[in-house]
N, C-alpha and C positions, 0 to 999 in steps of 0.2 A: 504494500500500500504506500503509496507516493501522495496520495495527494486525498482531499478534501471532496465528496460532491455536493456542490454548492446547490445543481439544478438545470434546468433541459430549458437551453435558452431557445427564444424565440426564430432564429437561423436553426434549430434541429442538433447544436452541437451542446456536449456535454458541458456545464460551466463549473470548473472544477477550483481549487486553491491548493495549490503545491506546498506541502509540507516544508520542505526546503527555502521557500519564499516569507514560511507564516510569519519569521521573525522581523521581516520590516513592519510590521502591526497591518493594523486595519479599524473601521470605521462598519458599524451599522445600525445605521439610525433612518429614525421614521415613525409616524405620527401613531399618539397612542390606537390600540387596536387595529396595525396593521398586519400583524407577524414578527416584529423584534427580536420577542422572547424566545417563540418557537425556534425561529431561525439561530439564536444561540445556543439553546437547547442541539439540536441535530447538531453544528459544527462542533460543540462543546464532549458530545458524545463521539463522534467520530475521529476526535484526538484522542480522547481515551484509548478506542478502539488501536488505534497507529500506535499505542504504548508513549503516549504524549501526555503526562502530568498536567491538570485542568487548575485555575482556580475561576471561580465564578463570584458576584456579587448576589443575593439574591432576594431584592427589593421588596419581590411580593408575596413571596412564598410560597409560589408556584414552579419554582424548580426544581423545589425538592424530588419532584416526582421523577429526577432523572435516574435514581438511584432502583426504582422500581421499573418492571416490563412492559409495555402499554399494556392494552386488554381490546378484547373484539367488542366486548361489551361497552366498551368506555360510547358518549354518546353523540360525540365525533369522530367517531371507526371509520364510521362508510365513507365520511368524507377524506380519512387522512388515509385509507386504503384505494380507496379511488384518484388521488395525488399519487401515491406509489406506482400504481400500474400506467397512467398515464408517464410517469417518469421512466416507467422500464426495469422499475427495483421489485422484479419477481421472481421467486419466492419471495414475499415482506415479512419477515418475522418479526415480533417483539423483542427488543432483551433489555435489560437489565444491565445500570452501571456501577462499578466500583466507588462507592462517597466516604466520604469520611465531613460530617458538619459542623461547623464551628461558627461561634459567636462572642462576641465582646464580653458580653454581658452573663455569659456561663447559663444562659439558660433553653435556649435551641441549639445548644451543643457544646465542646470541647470552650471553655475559655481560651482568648490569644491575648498575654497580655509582652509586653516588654518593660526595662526597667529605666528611669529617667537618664541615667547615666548611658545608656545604650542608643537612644533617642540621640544626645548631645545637645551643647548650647546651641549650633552653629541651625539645624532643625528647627530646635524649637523658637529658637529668633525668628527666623521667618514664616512658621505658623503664626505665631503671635503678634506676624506685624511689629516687632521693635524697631526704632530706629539705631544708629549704629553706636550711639551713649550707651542707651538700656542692651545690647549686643554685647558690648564691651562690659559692663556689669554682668551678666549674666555668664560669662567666660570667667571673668572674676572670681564666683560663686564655685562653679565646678573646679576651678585649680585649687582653690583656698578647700574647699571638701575633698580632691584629691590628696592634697598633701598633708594633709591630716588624719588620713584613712578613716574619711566619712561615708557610707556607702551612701549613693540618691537612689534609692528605688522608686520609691512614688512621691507623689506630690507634694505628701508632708513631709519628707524629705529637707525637699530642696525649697520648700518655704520657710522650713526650720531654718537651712544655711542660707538662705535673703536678709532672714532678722537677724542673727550672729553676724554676719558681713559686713550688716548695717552698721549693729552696733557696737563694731570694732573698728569703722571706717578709717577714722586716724591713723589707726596703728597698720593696716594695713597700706597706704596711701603709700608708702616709702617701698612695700614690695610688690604689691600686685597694681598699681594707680588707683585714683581717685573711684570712689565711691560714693557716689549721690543717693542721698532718702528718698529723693524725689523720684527717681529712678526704680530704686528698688521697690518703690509702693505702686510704679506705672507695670514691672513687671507682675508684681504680685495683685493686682485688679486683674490682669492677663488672665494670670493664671485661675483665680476665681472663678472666672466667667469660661473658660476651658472646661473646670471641676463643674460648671454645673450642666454641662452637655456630657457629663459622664466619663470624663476622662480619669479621673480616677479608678475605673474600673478596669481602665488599659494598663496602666503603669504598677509593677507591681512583678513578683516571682511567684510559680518558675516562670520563668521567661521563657516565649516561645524561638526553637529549633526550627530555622528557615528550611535546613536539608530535608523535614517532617510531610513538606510541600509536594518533594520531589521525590516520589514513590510510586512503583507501582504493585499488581497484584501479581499472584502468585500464577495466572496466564500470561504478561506480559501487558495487560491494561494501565495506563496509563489512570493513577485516581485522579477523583474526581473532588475535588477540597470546594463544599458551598460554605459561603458566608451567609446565616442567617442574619439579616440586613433589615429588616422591615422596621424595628426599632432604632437602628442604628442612625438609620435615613431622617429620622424627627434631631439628631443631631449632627448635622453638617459639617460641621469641624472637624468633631471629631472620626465621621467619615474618610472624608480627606486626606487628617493626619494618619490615620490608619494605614490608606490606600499607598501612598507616598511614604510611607517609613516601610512598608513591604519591597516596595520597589526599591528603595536604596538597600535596603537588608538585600535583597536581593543581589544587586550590582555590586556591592563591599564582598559577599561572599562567593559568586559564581568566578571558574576562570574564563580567560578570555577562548573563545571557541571558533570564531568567526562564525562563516554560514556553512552550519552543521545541515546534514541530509534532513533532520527533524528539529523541532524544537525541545530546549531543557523544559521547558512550560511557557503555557499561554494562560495570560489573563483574561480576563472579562470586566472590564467595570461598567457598568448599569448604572444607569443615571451620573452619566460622566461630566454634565453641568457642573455636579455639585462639587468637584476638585477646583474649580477654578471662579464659584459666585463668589463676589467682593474679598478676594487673595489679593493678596496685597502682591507685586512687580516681582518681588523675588520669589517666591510661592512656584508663580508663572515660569520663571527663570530655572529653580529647581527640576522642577519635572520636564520641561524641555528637555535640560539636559540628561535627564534620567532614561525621558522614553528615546530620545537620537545616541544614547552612548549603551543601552540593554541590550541592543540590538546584538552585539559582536558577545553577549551573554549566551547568545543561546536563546533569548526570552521572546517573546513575542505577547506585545497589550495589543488589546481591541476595545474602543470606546465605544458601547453602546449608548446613545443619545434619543433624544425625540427630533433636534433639531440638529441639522449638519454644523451649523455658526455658533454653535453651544461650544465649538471647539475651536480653540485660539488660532492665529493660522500659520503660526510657527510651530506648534504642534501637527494642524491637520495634515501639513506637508510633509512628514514625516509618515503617513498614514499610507501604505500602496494598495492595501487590500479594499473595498470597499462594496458595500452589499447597502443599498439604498431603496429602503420601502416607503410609499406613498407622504406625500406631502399635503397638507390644504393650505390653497390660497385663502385663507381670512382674511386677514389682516399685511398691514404693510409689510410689518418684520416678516411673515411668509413668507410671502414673494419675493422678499431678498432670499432668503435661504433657496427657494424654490429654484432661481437665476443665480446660486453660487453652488447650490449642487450639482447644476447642470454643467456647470463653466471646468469643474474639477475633472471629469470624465473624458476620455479619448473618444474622437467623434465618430459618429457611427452614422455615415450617410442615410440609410434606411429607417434610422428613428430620430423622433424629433424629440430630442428629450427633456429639455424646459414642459413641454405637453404631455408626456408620458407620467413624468413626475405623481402628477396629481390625477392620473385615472388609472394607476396600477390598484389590483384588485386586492383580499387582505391574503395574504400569502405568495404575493410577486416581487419583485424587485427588479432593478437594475443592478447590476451586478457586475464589477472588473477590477479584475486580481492581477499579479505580476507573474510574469512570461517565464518560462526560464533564465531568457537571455535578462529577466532586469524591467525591459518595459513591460507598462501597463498594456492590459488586454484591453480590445474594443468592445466599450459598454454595450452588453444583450438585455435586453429583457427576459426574464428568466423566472420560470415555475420553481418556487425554491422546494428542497426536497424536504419530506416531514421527518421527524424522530420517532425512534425505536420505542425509546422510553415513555413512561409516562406523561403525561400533558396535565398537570394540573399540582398540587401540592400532596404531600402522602400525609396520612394520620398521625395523630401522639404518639401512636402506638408503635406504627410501623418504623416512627424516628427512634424509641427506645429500643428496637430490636438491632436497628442497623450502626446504632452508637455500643451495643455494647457489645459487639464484633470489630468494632473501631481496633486496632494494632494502638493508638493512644489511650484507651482508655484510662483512664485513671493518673497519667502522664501530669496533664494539665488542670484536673478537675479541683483539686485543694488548694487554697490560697496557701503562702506560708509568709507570714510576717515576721520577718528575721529581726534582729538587732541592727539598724542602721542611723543615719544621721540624727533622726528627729530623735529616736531613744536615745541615744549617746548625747545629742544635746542637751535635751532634757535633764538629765542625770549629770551631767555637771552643771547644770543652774542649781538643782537642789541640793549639789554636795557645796558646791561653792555659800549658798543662802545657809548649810548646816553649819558650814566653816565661820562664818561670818559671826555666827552666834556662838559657838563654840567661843572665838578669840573675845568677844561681849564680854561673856559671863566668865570665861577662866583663865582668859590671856592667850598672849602668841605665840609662847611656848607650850603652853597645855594642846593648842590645835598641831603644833610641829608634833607633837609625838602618838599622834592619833595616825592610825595605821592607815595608806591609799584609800582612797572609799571608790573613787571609780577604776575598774580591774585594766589594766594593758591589755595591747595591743595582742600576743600570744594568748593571753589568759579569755579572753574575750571571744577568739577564734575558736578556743577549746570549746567552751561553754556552746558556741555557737554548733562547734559538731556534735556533740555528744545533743546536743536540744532536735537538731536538723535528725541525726540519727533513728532517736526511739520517736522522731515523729512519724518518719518513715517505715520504721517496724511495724509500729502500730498500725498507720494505713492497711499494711497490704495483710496485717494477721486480721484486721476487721474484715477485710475487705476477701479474705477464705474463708472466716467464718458466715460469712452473709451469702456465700457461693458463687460471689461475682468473678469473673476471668481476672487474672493476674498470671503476665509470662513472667513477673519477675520476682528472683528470691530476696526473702525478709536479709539476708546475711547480707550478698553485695547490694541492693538499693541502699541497707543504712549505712555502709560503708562509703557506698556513692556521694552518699546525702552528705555525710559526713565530712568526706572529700571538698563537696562544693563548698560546702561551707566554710573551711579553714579558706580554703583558695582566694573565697572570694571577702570574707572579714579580713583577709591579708592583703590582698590586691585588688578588689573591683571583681565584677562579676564576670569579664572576660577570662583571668585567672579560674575566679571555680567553676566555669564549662571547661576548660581547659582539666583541670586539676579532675573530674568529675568524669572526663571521656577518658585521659589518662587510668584510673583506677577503675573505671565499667570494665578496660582492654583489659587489664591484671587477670579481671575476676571472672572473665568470660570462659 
């Protein structure tokens, strides 16, 4: 398998999309209830099918059902069987795809969360719209928590080190520059209003394992990783931030491949508007250069949109693939989009496509992919082809069956709230406020011969494995006795855990995935 069938263009030829091509991306948009989804749905399945790792966004929570077989009985059969045989796809059989689902928010699937420190200043400046003062503060904050062996995992973290920053600013002025209140209170309103679109619920351990993506099954399918999205979508930012810290996780971690026979993975993002409503110039600047430099990843994005000019045009350009369902002229903005879809496609003397646009039927498109040789194909109109899978969203029930077959299971499901910045801060405000009244009431010599009150840096690290350890015992002994699957043994997981945890109270948490995949190898 080489390639993609997109669909039985209107010239009688097959309109296919070369695996080998998928990585310069693509575009397919078109107005609600044209076929969008569906049409993600079938391409999204038949990368699996090539052993092509998927991930999808999934808005409405009708994708789920890709994970499931259609059925004859479903109550658009006859119509999405009568598409088949009209396309030439006979025998048509149903099947069924390999998923694994995940959500933010730990409750339509697998939690993905990562830790602030992993994120970076440089990131989160430019979600947050800082200017290059509050930029500079916020660099400030992570070297000064760096060199202190402060861990940022989440948000109270690194709002803990904004107030110590603060109100140390003097004294730091001479090593790290100046530091503004005024600044530090522009960041931390930021951040507020970040935490209340739920970003809190992102940042945090265990941190997710981008390799976790790039999997397939035990035939050679390519899985199929959905984002339960529906809630996510009521917060836009933190969408966004999501989408864009996947793709540079991505980009940091893949080698360079050029243009592989297949792709390492393709994306899907759905409702790709909302990456780029009111982002601020750099935002914009970031993912350019993320979706023009994936490319030699291996990776291949496709922005699914309603509207073609939803997508910036330093981006579109970047876009060769492209699968374009129905438009309505309404209103003005329309008929821009309508006369800029049109203008993007290789001309096709036989159709008039500014006209076509808007009387393609719901399951048509316009359709032009990239050649072998590199150029664009001449845009067909094209019957796109239907999906295997299910068409609609699967049950509670059938999502609890197919997560707990998940190879993650239980990986990402427990929060663990280590000891990091904001405790360790904390805990020397209140030793410092103990000390204070000690030296009151007994003198300065009585508080000198009171023993450390807050533990080192080693002792700290200890406490931290031996706590990470029997948390992890515990897990997976509950977690046999309630008869849920667990491949892994109570001895190396809390050794593991254990592991991560010196590594990373030692060094940052780059350390304890390091320290962590080091002692999994030992104990394998």
């Amino acid at each position: 398998m080489d390639s993609i069938y997109l669909g039985l263009g209107a010239n009688g030829e097959r309109q296919t999309l070369l695996l080998s091509r998928a990585n310069r991306h693509g575009l397919v948009a078109g107005a609600t209830g044209t076929g969008k989804t569906v049409t993600l749905q079938s391409m999204a399945e038949q990368f699996s099918a090539a052993g092509v790792p998927v991930f999808l966004a999934d808005v409405k929570g009708d994708l789920s059902g890709i994970c499931m077989a259609g059925s004859h009985d479903f109550k658009h059969a006859a119509t999405i069987e009568e598409r088949a045989k009209q396309l030439g796809l006979e025998p048509f059989e149903y099947k069924d795809n390999p998923a694994v689902f995940w959500d933010l928010y730990g409750e339509s699937g697998h939690p993905v969360r990562t830790t602030i420190s992993e994120m970076g200043p440089l990131l989160l400046s430019r979600l947050m719209g800082l200017n290059e003062t509050q930029e500079g503060v916020l660099n400030i904050a992570f070297k000064w928590a760096d060199d202190n062996g402060l861990l940022l995992l989440d948000m109270d973290d690194l709002q803990q080190v904004l107030i110590a920053c603060a109100a140390r600013a003097g004294d730091l002025a001479t090593t790290y520059g100046n530091i503004s209140k005024a600044s530090v209170g522009t960041i931390q309103r930021q951040l507020l209003a970040f935490e209340s679109q739920g970003a809190d619920r992102f940042f945090g351990e265990p941190a997710f394992e981008i390799n976790d993506f790039l999997r397939t099954d035990e035939t050679g399918k390519g899985v199929i990783n959905v984002l339960a999205a529906e809630k996510l979508m009521q917060s836009p930012k933190l969408y966004a931030t999501f989408l864009l810290w996947l793709l540079s996780e991505l980009f940091e971690a893949l080698p360079e491949v050029g243009d592989p026979e297949k792709p390492t993975l393709v994306f899907f993002f759905d409702e790709a508007h909302l990456l780029f409503d009111e982002a601020p110039q750099a935002l914009f600047d970031k993912i350019e250069q993320v979706v023009r430099l994936i490319r030699s990843k291996g990776v291949g994005v496709f922005f699914v949109t309603q509207n073609p000019v939803d997508i910036p045009e330093k981006i579109a350009g970047q876009l060769g693939n492209r699968v374009q369902h129905a438009l309505r002229a309404f209103t003005p903005r329309d008929q821009k989009a309508i006369k800029a879809a049109a203008e993007t496609f290789r001309i096709n003397s036989d159709l008039d496509v500014e006209t076509a646009i808007t009387e393609l039927k719901v399951g048509e498109a316009l359709v032009s992919t990239l050649a072998e040789d590199g150029a664009p194909t001449i845009v067909q109109r094209t019957l796109i082809a239907p999906p295997r899978s299910r068409l609609g969203p699967i049950t509670p029930k059938e999502r609890a069956i197919v997560q707990s077959i998940s190879p993650f299971d239980g990986k990402y499901d427990t929060l663990v709230d280590r000891e990091s910045a904001e405790e360790v801060l904390q805990k020397k405000s209140e030793d410092a406020v103990a000390a204070a009244q000690v030296v009151d009431e007994q003198g300065e010599d009585a508080q000198r011969a009171l023993p450390r009150a807050t533990p080192g840096l080693w002792e700290r690290a200890g406490k931290a494995a031996f706590g990470a350890a029997a948390a992890s015992a515990g897990t997976i002994l509950a977690r046999k006795m309630s008869g849920r699957r667990s491949s892994a043994s109570v001895g190396a997981s809390a050794a593991s855990a254990a592991a991560g945890a010196i590594g990373t109270a030692l060094g940052g948490a780059m350390l304890g995935r390091f320290a962590r995949g080091l002692l999994g190898g030992l104990l394998r």
